[in-house]
C-alpha positions in Angstrom: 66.6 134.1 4.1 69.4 134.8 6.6 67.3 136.8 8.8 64.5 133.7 8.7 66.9 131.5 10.2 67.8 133.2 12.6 64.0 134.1 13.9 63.5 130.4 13.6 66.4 129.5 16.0 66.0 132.2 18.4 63.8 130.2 21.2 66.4 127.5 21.1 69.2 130.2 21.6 67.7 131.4 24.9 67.2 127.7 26.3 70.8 127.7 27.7 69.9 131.3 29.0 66.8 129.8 30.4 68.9 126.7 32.3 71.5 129.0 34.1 68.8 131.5 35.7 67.3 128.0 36.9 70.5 127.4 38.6 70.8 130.2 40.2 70.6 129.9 44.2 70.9 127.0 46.5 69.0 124.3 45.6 66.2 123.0 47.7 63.4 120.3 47.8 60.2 120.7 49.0 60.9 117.8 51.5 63.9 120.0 52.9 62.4 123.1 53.0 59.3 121.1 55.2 62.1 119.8 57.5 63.9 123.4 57.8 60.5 125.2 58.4 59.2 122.8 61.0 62.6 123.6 62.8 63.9 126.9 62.7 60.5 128.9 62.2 60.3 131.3 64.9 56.1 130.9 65.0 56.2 127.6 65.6 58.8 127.9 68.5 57.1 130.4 70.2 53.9 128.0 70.2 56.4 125.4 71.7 57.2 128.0 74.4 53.2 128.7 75.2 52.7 124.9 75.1 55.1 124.7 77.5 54.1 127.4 79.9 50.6 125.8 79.6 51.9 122.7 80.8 53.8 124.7 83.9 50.6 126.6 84.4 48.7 123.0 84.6 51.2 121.7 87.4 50.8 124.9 89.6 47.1 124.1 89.5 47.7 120.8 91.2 49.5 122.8 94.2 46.4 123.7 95.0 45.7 120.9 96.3 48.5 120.5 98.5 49.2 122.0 101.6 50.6 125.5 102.1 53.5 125.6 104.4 54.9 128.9 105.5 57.8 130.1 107.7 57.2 133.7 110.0 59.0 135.4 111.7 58.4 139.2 113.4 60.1 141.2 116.3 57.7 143.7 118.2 58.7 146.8 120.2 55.5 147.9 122.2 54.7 151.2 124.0 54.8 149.2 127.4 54.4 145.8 129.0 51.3 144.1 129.2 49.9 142.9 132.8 47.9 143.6 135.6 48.4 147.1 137.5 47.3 145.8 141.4 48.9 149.3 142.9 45.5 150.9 143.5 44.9 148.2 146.2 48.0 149.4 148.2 46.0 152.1 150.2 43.1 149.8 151.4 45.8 146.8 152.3 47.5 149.4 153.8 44.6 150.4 156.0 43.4 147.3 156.5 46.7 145.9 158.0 46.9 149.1 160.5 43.2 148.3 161.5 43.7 144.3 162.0 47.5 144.7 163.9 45.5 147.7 166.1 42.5 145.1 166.6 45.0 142.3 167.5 46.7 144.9 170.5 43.6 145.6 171.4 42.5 142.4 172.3 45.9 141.5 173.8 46.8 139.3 171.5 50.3 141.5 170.3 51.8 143.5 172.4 52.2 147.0 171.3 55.5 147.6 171.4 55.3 144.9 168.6 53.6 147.1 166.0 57.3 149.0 164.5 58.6 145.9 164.1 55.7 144.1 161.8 55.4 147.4 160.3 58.9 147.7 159.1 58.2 143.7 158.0 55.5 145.0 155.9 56.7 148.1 154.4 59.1 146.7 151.5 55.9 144.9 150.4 54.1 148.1 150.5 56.3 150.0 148.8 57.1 147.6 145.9 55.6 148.0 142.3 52.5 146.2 142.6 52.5 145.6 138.2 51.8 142.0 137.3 53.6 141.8 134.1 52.5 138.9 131.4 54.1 140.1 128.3 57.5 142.6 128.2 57.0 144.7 125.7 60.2 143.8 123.9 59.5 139.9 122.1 60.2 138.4 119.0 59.1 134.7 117.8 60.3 132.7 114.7 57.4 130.1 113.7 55.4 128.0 111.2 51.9 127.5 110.1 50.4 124.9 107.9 46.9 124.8 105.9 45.5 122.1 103.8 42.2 122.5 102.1 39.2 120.1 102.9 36.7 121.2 100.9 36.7 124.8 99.0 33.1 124.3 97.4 34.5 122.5 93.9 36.8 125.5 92.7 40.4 123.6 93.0 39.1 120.9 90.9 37.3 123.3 88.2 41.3 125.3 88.3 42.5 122.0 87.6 40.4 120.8 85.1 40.8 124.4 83.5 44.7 124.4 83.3 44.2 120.9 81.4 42.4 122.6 78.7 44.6 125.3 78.6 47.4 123.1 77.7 45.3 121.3 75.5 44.4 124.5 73.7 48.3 125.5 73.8 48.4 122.4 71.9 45.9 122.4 69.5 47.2 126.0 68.6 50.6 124.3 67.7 49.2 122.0 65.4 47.1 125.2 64.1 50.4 126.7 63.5 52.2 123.9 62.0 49.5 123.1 59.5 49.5 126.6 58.4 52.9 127.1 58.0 53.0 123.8 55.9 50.3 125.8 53.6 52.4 128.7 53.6 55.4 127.6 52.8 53.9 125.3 49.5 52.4 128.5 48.5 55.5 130.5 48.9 58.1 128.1 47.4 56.0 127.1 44.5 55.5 130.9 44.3 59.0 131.5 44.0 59.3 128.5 41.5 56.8 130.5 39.4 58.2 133.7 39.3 61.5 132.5 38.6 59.8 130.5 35.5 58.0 133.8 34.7 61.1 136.1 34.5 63.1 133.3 32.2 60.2 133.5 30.0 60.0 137.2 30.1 63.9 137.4 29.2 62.9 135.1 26.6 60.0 137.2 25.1 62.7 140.3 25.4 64.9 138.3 23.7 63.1 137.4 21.1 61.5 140.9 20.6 65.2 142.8 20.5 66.4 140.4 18.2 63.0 140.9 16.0 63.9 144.9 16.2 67.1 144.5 14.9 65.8 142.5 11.8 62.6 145.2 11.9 65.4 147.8 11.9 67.3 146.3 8.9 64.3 145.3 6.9 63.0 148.9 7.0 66.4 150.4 5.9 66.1 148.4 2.9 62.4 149.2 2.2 60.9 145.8 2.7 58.7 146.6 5.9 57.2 150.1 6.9 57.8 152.2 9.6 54.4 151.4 11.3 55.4 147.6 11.4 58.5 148.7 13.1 56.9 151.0 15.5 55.0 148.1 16.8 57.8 145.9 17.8 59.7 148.8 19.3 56.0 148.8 21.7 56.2 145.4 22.0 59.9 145.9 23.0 59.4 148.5 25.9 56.1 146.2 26.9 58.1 143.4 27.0 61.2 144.7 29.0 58.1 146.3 31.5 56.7 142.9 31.7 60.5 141.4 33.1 60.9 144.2 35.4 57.8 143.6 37.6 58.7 139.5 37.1 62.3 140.0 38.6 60.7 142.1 41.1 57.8 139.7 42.2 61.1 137.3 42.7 62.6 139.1 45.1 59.4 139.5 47.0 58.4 135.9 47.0 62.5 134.8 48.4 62.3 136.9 51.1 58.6 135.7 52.1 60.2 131.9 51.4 62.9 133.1 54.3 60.5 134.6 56.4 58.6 131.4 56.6 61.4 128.8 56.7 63.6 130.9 58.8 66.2 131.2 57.7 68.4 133.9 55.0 69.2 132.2 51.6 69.1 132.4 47.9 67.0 129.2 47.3 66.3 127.4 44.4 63.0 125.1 44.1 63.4 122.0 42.8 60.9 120.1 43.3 58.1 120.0 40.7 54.9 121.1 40.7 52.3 118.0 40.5 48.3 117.9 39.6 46.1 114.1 41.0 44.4 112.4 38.3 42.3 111.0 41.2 41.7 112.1 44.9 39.2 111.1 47.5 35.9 112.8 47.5 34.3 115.5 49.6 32.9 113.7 52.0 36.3 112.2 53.2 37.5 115.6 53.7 34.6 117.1 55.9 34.9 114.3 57.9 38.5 114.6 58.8 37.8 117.9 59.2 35.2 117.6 61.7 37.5 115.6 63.9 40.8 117.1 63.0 40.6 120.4 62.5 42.3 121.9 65.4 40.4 125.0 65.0 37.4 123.3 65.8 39.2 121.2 68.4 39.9 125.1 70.1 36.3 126.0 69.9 35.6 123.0 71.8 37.9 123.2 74.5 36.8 127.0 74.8 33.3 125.8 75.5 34.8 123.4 78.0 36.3 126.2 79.5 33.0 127.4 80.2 31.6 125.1 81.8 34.6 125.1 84.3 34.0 128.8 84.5 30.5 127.9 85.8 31.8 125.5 88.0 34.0 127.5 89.5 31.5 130.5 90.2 28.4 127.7 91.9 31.8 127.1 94.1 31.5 130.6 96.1 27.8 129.4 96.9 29.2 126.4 99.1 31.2 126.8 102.6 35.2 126.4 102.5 36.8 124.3 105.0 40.8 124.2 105.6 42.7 122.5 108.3 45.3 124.7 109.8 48.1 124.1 112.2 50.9 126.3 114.0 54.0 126.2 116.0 56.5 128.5 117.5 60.2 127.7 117.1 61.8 130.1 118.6 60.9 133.3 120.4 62.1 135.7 122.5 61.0 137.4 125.6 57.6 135.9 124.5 55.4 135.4 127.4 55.2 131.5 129.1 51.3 131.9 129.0 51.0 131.5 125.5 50.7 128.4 123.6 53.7 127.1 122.0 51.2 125.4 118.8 47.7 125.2 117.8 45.8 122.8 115.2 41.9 123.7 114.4 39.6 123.4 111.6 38.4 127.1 109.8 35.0 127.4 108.1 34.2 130.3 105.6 30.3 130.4 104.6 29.5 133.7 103.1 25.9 134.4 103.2 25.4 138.1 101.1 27.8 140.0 99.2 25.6 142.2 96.9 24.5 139.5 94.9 28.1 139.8 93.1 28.0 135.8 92.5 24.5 135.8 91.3 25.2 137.6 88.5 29.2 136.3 87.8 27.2 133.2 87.8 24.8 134.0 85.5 27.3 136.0 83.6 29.4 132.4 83.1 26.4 130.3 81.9 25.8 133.4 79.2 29.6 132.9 78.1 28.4 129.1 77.8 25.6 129.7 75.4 27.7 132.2 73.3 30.3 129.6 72.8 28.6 126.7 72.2 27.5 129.4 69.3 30.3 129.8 67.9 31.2 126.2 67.7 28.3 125.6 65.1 28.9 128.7 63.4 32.9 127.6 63.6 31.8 123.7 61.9 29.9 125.2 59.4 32.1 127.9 58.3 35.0 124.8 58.3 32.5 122.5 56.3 32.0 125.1 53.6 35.7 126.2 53.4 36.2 122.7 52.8 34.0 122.3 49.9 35.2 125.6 48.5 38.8 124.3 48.9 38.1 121.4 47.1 35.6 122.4 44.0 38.3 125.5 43.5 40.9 122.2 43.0 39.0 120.3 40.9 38.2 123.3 39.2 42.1 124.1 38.6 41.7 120.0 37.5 39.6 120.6 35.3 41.1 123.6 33.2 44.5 122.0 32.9 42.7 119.7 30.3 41.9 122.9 28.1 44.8 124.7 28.6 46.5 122.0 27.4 44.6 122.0 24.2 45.5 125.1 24.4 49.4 124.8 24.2 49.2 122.6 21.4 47.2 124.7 19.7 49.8 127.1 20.6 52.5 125.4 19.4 51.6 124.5 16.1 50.1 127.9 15.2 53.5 128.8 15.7 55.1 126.1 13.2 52.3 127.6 11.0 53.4 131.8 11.4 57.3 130.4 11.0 57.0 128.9 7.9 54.8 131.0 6.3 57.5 133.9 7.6 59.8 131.9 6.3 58.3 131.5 2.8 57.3 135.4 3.0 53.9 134.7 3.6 53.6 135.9 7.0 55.2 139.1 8.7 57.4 139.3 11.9 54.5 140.9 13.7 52.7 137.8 13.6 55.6 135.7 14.1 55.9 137.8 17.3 52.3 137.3 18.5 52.5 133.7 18.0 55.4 133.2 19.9 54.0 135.4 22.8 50.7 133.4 22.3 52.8 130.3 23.4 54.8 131.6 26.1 51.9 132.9 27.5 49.5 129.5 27.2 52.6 127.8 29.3 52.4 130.2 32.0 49.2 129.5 32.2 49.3 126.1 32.4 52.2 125.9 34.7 49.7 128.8 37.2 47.0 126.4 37.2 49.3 123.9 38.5 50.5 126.2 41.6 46.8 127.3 41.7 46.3 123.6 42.2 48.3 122.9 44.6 48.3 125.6 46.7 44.5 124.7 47.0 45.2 121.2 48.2 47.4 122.4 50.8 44.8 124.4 52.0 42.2 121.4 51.8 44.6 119.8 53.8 45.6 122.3 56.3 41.0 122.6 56.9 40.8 119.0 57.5 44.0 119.1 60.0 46.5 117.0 57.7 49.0 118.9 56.2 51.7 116.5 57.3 50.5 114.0 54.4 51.2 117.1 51.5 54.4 115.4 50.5 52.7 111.7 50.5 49.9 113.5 48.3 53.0 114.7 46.5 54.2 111.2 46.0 51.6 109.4 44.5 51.5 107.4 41.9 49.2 108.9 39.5 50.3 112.8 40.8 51.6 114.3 36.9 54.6 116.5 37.3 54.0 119.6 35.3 56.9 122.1 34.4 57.4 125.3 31.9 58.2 122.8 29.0 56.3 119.9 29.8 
């Protein structure tokens, strides 16, 4: 009778047990560990960072509209000056002046004895370097030019309207990221929630099992049970201490994933309940948020958008360029007088063949076109069907928590029935043992439908682009809380 008692007391023996190991760690709402994740996660900060350089790479593209200034400067050394060489004309001056001053004595209109003397007048002219120079071949200038673009065939505005959806896409891809790490994180932290549940109720089966042993053990020594009997709690034993090693190990797994996605190094504890809707909106609601707020769709669209600029952008090198250009000289040295100190003028590019390399990156860009627009039905359809799957798997998760519930109490009053009739020697411990399993394992069930549940809706959530409202679904009024005991 003494050993009854205490088979019938043992589950209330491990509940204090059962409460410490649930203490265990730093507690932690599901709220809080939203609020922690959306801040520290390293994911979502590097999608801040590409947002951001999307947004740099969207203000470059207006520069291209504006007008390129630039500063030059150079220094030359050349082999020689540049000029006019007029030193080949010395011998037929030269002649020509003896003929004209012998012509002029000759006619009396000089006298000769005059001839030395305009000679020597002449001969420093002769004998000078008749070089013209224009340009020493030592100069150096320090200037400035300036070129705006007029018209460059449509292909600033197709860069600009590109780096827009860039930076919407760098956005969209944010969102992407938050809403899946919302998703991730409910299915890691109610994860963890679960396998620490699982572990107290597999210390709780090895408790009850070692203490069932030890009466096995005692019951045999006096003859009352026989050795078979015994063997097969000492198998239940070992399956049963088997059964908590793999649980404490699926807990440590599950942590460190929970501080992988909230970033951050802790031993948390969850807190916050897991919850099943009596009621939720229907299908239809969700394929239609989905349609307009998935932002994977929204991706596939601004990707076909892209194309189209891509198009754009390649009809541009069909069309003429036109820039305005203008240039001055600052500052120069030993530059030559003759040349301008500025210039403004107007610069027309037209290419007329090139190997018909823009026919076919043009027609190349309109096949990119057709393969996206593609994708985006395949992309709507696939997101409409994941959307229903999401949802039936849900209600189907729903839908069982009603039999497994039958279940437990069916489970819980079979095992009222095993103890008293162990207690009045009408049933043996190896039922009593099965019974109790039986029950342990019906509420693990019922509490896996629940995480099944709602990790389900936060995927139905995260496919039609509203994870944010998990804790509002969390919060509502007819959402049951359902725990190991309850």
């Amino acid at each position: 009778m003494k050993i009854a008692v205490k088979i019938a007391f043992m589950a209330a023996a491990t509940i204090p047990a059962a409460a410490s190991a649930q203490e265990a760690g730093r507690m932690l709402s599901l709220d809080e560990a939203v609020a922690v994740t959306l801040t520290e996660n390293p994911a979502l900060k590097a999608a801040a960072y590409e947002e951001r350089a999307a947004q740099q790479q969207r203000r470059a593209a207006i520069g291209l509209r504006m007008p390129q200034i630039n500063v030059t400067g150079a220094y030359a050394y050349m082999a020689k000056d540049i000029g006019f060489d007029f030193n080949d004309l010395k011998g037929p001056v030269k002649e020509g002046v003896a003929g004209g001053l012998t012509a002029l004595v000759q006619n009396g209109l000089i006298p000769a004895d005059k001839i030395p003397t305009l000679q020597g007048l002449l001969n420093p002219m002769m004998d000078a370097d008749w070089f013209l120079k224009v340009q020493d071949q030592s100069l150096g200038f320090v200037g400035g030019e300036v070129t705006v673009p007029i018209w460059m065939g449509g292909k600033i505005n197709a860069a600009n309207r590109a780096a827009r959806i860039n930076e919407q896409t760098a956005r969209s891809q944010g969102i992407q990221q938050r809403n899946a790490l919302v998703s991730e994180l409910v299915e890691r932290y109610y994860g963890l929630a679960l396998a620490r549940q699982v572990v107290v109720v597999r210390q709780q089966v090895v408790d009850g099992v070692r203490k069932h042993l030890e009466d096995a053990a005692a019951l045999e020594a006096q003859g009352m049970i026989s050795r078979s009997e015994k063997l097969y709690v000492e198998f239940k034993m070992s399956e049963a201490e088997r059964d908590l090693q793999n649980a404490q190990s699926q807990v440590e797994t599950i942590a460190a994933a929970l501080n992988s996605t909230i970033g951050q190094t802790d031993d948390y504890q969850p807190v916050t309940a897991m919850f099943i809707l009596e009621r939720i909106e229907p299908l239809d609601h969700f394929r239609t948020l989905a349609a307009e707020r998935n932002p994977l769709l929204d991706q596939v669209d601004q990707k076909r958008r892209l194309a189209y600029e891509g198009v754009r952008a390649q009809r541009s090198s069909f069309l003429p360029q036109v820039v305005a250009m203008g240039g001055m000289s600052f500052y120069d040295y030993q530059v030559s007088k003759v040349l301008p100190r500025w210039a403004v003028g107007v610069g027309v590019n037209f290419k007329l063949f090139d190997g018909l390399n823009r026919e076919y990156k043009y027609s190349a860009a309109k096949q990119t076109v057709r393969r996206v627009e593609a994708l985006q039905d395949k992309a709507g359809n696939d997101i409409s069907v994941l959307v229903e799957k999401l949802y039936n798997q849900m209600e189907n998760y729903r839908t069982q928590m009603a039999s497994i519930e039958a279940s437990l109490a069916f489970a819980e009053e079979y095992l009222k029935t095993k103890n008293a009739a162990f207690l009045e020697g009408m049933s043996s411990s190896t039922d009593l043992i099965d019974a109790e399993l039986n029950l342990a394992k019906v509420k693990t069930e019922r509490i896996e439908a629940a995480y099944r549940y709602d990790v389900s809706l936060a995927q139905l959530l995260e496919a039609a682009g509203i994870s944010d409202e998990f804790t509002a679904y969390m919060r509502r009024q007819d959402a049951r809380r359902i725990t190991f005991e309850k």
